[in-house]
N, C-alpha and C positions, 0 to 999 in steps of 0.2 A: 528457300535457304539452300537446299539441294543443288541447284542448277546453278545459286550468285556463286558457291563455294567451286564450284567446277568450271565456272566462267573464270573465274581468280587464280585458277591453275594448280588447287588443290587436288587430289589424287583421291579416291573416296570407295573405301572397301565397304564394297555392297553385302557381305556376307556378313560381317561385324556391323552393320550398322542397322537403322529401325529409322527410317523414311516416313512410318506412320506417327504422329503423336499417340499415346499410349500412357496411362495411370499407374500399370503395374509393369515391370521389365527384369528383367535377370539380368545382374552385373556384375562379373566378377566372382561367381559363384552364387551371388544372393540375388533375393526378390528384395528391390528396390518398391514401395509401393507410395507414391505420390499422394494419395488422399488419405490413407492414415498416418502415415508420414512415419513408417516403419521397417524396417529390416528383417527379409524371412530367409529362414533355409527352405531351399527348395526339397524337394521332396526324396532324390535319390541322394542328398547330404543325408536326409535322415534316418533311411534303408541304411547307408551305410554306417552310419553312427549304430546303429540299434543290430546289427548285423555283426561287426565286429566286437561288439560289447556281449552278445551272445556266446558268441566264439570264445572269448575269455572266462566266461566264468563258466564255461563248462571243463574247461580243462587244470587239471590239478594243480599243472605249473606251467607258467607260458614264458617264452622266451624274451627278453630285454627290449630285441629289434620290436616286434609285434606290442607291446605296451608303450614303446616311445612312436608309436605310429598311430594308434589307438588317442595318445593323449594329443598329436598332433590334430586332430581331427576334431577335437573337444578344445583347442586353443581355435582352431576356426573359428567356432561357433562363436567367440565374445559376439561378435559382431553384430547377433542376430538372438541372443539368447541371454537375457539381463543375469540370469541366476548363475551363467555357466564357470564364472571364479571359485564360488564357493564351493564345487565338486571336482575338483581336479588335483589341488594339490595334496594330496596321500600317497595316487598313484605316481605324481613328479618326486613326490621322496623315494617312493619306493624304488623308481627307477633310478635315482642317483647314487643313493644306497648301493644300488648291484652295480653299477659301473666302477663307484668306489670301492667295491670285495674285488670284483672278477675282472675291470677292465675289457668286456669283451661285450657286445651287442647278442652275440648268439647264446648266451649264458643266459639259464633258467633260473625264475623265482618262482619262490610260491604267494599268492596273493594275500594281504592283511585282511583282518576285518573291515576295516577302515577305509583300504582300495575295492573289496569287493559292494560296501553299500556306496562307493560313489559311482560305480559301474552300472548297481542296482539302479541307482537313482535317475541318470538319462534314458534306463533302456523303457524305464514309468514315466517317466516327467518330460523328454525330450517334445514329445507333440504338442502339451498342453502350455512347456514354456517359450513353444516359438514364437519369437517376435517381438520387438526391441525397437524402443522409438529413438527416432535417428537424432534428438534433439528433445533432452525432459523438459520440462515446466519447470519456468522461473522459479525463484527461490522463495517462499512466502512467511518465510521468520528465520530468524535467526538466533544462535546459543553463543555462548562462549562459555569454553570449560577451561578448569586448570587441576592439576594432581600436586599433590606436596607428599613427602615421604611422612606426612599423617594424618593426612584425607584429599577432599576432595571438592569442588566447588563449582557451579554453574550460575552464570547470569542470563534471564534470558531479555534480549534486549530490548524485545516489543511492548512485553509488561512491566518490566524493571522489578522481573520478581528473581535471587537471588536464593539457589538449595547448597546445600552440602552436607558432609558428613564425614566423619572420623573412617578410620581403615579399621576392619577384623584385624585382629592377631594373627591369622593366616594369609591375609591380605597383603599387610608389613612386608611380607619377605619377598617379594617380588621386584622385580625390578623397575625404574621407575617410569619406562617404554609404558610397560604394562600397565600400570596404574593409570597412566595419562591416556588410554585406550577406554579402561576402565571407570574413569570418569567422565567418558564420553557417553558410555554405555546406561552409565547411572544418572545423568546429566539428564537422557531422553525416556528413560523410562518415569522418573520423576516425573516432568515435566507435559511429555505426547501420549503417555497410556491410553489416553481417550480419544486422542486423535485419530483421521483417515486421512488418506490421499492428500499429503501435501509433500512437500520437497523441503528440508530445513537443510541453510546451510550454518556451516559447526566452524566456530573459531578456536584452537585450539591454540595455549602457551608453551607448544612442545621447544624443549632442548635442543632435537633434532626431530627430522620429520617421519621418523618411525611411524609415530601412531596417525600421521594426519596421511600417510600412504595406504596402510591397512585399511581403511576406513575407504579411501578412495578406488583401492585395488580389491576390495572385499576380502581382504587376507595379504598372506605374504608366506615368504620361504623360509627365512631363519629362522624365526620359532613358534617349532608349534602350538603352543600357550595363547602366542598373541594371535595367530591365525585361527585357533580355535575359540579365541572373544570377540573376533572379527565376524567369524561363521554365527555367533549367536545376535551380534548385534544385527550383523542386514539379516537373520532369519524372523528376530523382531519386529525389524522396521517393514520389511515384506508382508509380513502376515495382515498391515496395516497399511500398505501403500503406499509405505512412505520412501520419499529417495534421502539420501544425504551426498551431502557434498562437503567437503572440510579443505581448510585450507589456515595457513598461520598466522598467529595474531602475534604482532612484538606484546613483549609484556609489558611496558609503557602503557599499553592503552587495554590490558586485561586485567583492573585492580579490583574490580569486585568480585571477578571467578577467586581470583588469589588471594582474595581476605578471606572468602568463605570453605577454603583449602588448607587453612592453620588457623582460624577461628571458630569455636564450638559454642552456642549456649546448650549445653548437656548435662547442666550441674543437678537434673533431676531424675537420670538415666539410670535408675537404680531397677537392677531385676533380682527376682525372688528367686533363691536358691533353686534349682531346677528339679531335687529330690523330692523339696517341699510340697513342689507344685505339681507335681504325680500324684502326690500323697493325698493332697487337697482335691484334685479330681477326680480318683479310684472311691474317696468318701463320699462327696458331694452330687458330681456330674461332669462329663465328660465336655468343656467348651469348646464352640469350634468357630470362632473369632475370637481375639485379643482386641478390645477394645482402647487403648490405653500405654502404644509402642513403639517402640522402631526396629529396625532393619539390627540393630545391635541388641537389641534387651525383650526383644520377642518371645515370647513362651509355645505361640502358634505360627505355624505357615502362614497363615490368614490374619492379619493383624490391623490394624487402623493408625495410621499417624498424624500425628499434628501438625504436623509442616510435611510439605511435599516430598516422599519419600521413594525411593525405585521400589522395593519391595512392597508396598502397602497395597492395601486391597481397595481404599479408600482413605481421604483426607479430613482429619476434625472431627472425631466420634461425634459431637454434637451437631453436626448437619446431616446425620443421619438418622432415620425413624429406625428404635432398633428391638421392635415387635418383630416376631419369631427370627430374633437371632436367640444363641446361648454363652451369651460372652463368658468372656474371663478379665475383671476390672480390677486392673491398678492402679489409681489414679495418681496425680498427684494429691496431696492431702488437701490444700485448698478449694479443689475443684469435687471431695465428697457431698455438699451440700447439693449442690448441681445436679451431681450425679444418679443418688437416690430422689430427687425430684424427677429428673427424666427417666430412670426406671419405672415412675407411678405414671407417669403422662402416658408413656409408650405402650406401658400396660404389658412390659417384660414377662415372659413364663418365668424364667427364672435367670439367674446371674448367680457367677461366683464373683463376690466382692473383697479384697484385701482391704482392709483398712488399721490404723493404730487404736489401740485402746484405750481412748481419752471420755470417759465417761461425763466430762464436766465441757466437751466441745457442743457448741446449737445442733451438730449433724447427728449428734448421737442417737436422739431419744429417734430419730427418724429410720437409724439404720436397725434399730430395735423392733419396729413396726412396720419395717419390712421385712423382715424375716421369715423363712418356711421351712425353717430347720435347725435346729443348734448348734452354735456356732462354734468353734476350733480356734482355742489360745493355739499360735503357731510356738514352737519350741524357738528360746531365744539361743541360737547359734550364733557364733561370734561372723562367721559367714553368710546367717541371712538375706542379707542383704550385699550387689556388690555391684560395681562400674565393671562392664564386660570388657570395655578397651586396655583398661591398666590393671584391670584386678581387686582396684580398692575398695577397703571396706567401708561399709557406712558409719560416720562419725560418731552417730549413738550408741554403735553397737549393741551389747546384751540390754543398756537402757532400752532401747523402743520394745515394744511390746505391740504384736500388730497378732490383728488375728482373722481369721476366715470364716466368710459365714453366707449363704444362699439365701439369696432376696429373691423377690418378687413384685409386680407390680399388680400382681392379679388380687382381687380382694377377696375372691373367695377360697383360696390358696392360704392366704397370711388370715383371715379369719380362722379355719380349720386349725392349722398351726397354734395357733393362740387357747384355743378352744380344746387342746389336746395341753398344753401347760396348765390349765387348770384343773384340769384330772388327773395328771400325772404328777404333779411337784405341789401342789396348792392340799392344804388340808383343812376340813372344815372348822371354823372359828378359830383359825391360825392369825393371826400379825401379820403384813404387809411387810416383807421383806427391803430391807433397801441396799444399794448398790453394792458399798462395803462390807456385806453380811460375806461368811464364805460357809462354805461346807465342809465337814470336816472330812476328811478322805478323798474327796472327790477335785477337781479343777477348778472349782471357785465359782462363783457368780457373773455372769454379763451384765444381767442388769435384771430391771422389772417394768415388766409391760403389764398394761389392765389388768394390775391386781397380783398377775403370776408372776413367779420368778425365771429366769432363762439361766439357765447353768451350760458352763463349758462342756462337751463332748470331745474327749482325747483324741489327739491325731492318730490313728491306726497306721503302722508298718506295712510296707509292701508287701 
């Protein structure tokens, strides 16, 4: 090829040029490498990168020129360095910021928190993120999201499985960029939590393509809000190896993201006053799963939901074995039969159970027989009960009567427990109490198990 090119009368700079075949080459500044099929900085890029990042954060206040030379050198690097978006732009505010006060390149700042860990962050991470493939892996599923100004929705297109959800009350106030960002975010966490190593690409119904550039750019300049949901979303998908790629979908052909973006079934969304339920754990036991939630009516960090949720820990309390956890169940009321059956299967330590106090329901005589402790008539508060998105109360108000009480599935737990009711409340050659009997001065009756009576035990104050 050498000789046909010089036969043809081309001109051929032997000092710029490589005559040998070769796998790996410098081009351009970078290591080109042909069989991994990836883009490196070479090595005195990264002296110098790690060298002038030193430099800066030793000194109190560094001069304008010197940070816009600094950040020129960290815009190099996309090319070679997949992470290197999401650490840069603090210091580009910072610098724009001082040119916007002072007009002057030789004008000193002092460094933010915020510029100084992303200076931190290449002078640690620079070595270990070299290396950038010059071409990802095809795409191998695909989402479509949508945001509406009162929630949120994702279709995914492979399973034709369909999440969404309602917005926080602090959610609401954002703009609707953000939201459509943020349903992106919620869209995959739902959805890939479990996931590795694949590439999903994202169909978004954005307005404009604010959120479908963030996404693509790993951030952006105008606001930090959305830059900083951009930074958590690829730190997620990173941590998981995942890439994304997004790009616009007419809304024409994204009608199930955007049904499930102003469409709720949540008519069950009711959570327990949150004083209550301090009050119930400082007496009972401290729970550290929520068996029985969502993302909106959560009592715990740690929660479980019923349909695919971003924040859950897991999906369907009942496909889980839930032997040494220590939940905290609120179910719906339908699904208590259920419930205290698979606390005995699982063979539960113990559970805090909310339930109403329907003496005359099939689940009753059951939740009485599991018991390991006496149970707590909850105070009927016209707030008991409420929808976290709008506030509302629950329809029955001061009617429901629901109350708390520590089950188990352990027999010889709820044996012991039983076996202490008959010493303590049972007197010899007494009558057999029944359910309507009450006490006088005290909380009243739950009910009667083998023989003994179970009396309420008052909710104690903080």
């Amino acid at each position: 090829m050498y000789k046909k090119l010089q036969a043809l009368g081309f001109v051929i700079n032997n000092e710029n040029s490589v005559v040998i075949p070769c796998q790996r080459i410098v081009f351009f500044g970078y290591i080109l490498d042909s069989v991994l099929f990836m883009v490196f900085l070479p090595e005195e890029k990264i002296q110098k990168i790690i060298s002038k990042a030193s430099k800066l954060l030793h000194q109190d206040s560094v001069r304008i020129r010197d940070l816009a030379s600094f950040i020129g050198l960290l815009i190099n690097a996309f090319h070679a360095v997949l992470e290197a978006p999401l650490h840069y732009r603090s210091l580009e505010r910072l610098k724009v910021e001082g040119l916007s006060l002072f007009g002057d390149y030789n004008a000193v700042l002092k460094l933010t928190d915020l510029a100084t860990n992303e200076i931190e962050w290449w002078v640690k991470n620079i070595r270990a993120k070299n290396g950038k493939k010059i071409r990802q892996d095809s795409i191998s599923t695909w989402i479509q999201c949508d945001a509406s100004n009162a929630g949120w929705g994702c279709f995914h297109v492979d399973s034709s499985v369909t999440v969404g959800g309602r917005w926080t009350r602090k959610e609401m106030i954002y703009h609707i960029n953000y939201l459509e960002l943020l349903a992106i975010f919620f869209a995959l966490k739902s959805l890939f939590s479990k996931h590795r190593d694949i590439h999903i690409g994202i169909q978004s119904e954005s307005d404009n393509t604010t959120a479908i550039s963030h996404v693509n750019k790993m951030g952006g300049m105008c606001s930090p809000d959305m830059d900083n949901l951009a930074k958590q979303i690829w730190s997620w998908s990173l941590e998981r190896n995942i890439f994304l790629s997004a790009f616009h979908l007419p809304g024409c052909n994204n009608l199930q993201a955007d049904f499930a973006s102003r469409n709720f079934s949540d008519t069950t969304e009711w959570k327990l006053k949150e004083d209550i339920f301090k009050r119930l754990s400082k007496h009972f036991m401290q729970p550290n799963i929520d068996l029985f939630a969502s993302r909106l009516n959560k009592q715990l960090d740690c929660y479980v939901s019923w349909m695919p949720d971003p924040g859950a820990w897991a999906v369907n309390a009942f496909s889980l074995n839930w032997k040494g956890l220590e939940p905290y169940i609120f179910p719906p009321f339908n699904l208590l039969s259920k419930v205290l059956n698979k606390i005995m299967e699982d063979e539960v330590e113990e559970a805090l159970l909310i339930c109403p106090f329907w003496p005359n329901q099939t689940w009753f005589p059951l939740f009485l027989h599991r018991l390991i402790c006496l149970p707590i008539r909850l105070p009927r508060h016209r707030d008991l009960l409420r929808m976290v998105h709008n506030r509302q109360l629950h329809p029955m108000g001061k009617q429901l009567c629901l109350i708390g009480g520590l089950v188990s599935g352990c027999c010889s737990r709820i044996e012991e427990f039983q076996k202490g009711l008959l010493t303590r409340f049972s007197r010899a050659g007494g009558l057999e109490l029944g359910n309507s009997i009450r006490q006088r001065g005290g909380s009243g009756l739950c009910g009667v198990v083998s023989g003994a009576v179970i009396p309420f035990h008052p909710l104690k104050r903080i």
